[in-house]
C-alpha positions, -999 to +999 in steps of 0.1 A: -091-653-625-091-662-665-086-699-679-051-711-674-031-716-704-017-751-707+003-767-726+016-739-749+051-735-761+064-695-767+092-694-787+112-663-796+084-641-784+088-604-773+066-598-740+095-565-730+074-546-705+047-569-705+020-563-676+010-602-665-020-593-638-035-627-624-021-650-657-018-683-651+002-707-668+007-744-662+032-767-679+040-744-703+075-735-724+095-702-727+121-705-756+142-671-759+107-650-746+121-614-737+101-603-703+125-572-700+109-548-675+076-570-678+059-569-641+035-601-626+015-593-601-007-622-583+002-644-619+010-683-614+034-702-636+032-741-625+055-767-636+066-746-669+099-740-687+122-716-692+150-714-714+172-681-723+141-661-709+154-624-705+140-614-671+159-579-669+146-557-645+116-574-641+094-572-610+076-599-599+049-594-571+026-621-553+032-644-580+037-681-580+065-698-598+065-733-584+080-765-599+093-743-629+133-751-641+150-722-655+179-728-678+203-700-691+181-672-683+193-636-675+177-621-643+196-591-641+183-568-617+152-590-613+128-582-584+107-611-564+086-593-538+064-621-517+065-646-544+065-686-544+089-706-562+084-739-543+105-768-562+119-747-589+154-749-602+181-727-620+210-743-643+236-715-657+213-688-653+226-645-646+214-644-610+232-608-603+223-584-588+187-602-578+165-589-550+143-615-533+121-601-506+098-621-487+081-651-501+085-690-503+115-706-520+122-739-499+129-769-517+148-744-549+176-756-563+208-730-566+238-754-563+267-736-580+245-708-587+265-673-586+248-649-561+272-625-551+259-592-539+223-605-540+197-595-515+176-626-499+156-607-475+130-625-451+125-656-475+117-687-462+143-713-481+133-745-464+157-774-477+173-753-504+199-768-521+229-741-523+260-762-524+289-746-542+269-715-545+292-681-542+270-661-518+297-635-512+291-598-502+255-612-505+226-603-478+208-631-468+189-619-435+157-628-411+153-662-438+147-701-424+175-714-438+168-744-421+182-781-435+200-757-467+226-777-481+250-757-478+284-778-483+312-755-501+293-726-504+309-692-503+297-672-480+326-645-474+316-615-464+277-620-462+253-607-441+233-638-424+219-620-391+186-627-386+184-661-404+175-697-393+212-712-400+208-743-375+216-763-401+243-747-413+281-766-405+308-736-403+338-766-415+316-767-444+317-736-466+340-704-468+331-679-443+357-656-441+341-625-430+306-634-428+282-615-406+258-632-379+242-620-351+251-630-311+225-656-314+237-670-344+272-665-330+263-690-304+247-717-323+274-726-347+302-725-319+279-751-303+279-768-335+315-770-334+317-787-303+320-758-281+302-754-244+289-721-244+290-703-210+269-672-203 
């Protein structure tokens, strides 16, 4: 694997279609960087920065982005397949349509993030922090949601089945609509206080 790069602030760089094959970057800065159908396969980006980073349509594979805060940045059509983003945060950033498929994002923080339509499939989100997130129409299936904040979330008309949601209080978010599973089903009338008979 090459040297990391440390330390090194990019600003106003174009990287559009940009092949990033086992890079690895640590506490580094992305100022306006266009990554536009660039593709990262087994790359690691620890504890950097990215600001107004154009992600379009860019597919991510094995990588790594842990501890990493994202401000204003456009992930339109963005692809994560099997990646970790351990610790990492998103302020004001385009999250529509992502697809997340696999991989580590516990401990992320999405609070008020807009994720409608999105596809969160088989992700484990440990502790993630999606209060006031609008997860409508979204799929979010086969995760461990477990210990999620979840508190006025929107979650109208998503597909949960399949996930950990034992920590998930139906009083707390909008759920009109929202698909779950018979085993799923049971857990959160149990949560509201309900004796379930078989």
């Amino acid at each position: 694997m090459p040297e990391p790069i440390e330390g090194v602030t990019f600003h106003d760089e174009d990287w559009y279609a940009e092949e990033l094959t086992d890079r690895r970057f640590v506490g580094c800065t992305f100022h306006r960087v266009d990554l536009t159908e660039a593709t990262s396969r087994g790359a690691v980006f620890d504890g950097c920065t990215f600001g107004d980073v154009l992600f379009n349509v860019s597919r991510h594979v094995d990588s790594a982005f842990t501890r990493c805060v994202f401000t204003r940045c456009n992930l339109f059509e963005a692809e994560f397949t099997g990646c970790k983003l351990v610790g990492s945060s998103f302020d004001r950033c385009d999250l529509r349509p992502l697809t997340v498929d696999g991989g580590d994002w516990s401990f992320v923080t999405l609070a008020g993030a807009d994720l409608r339509g999105t596809r969160l499939t088989g992700v484990r989100m440990r502790e993630v922090d999606l209060s006031g997130a609008d997860l409508t129409g979204a799929t979010v299936s086969g995760g461990d949601l477990s210990d999620v904040q979840w508190r006025g979330a929107r979650l109208s008309g998503a597909d949960l089945r399949g996930s950990d949601l034992s920590g998930l209080d139906p009083t707390a978010v909008h759920r009109s609509g929202a698909i779950v599973d018979a085993v799923q089903a049971v857990t959160m009338a149990r949560a509201l206080g309900f004796q379930v008979l078989g």
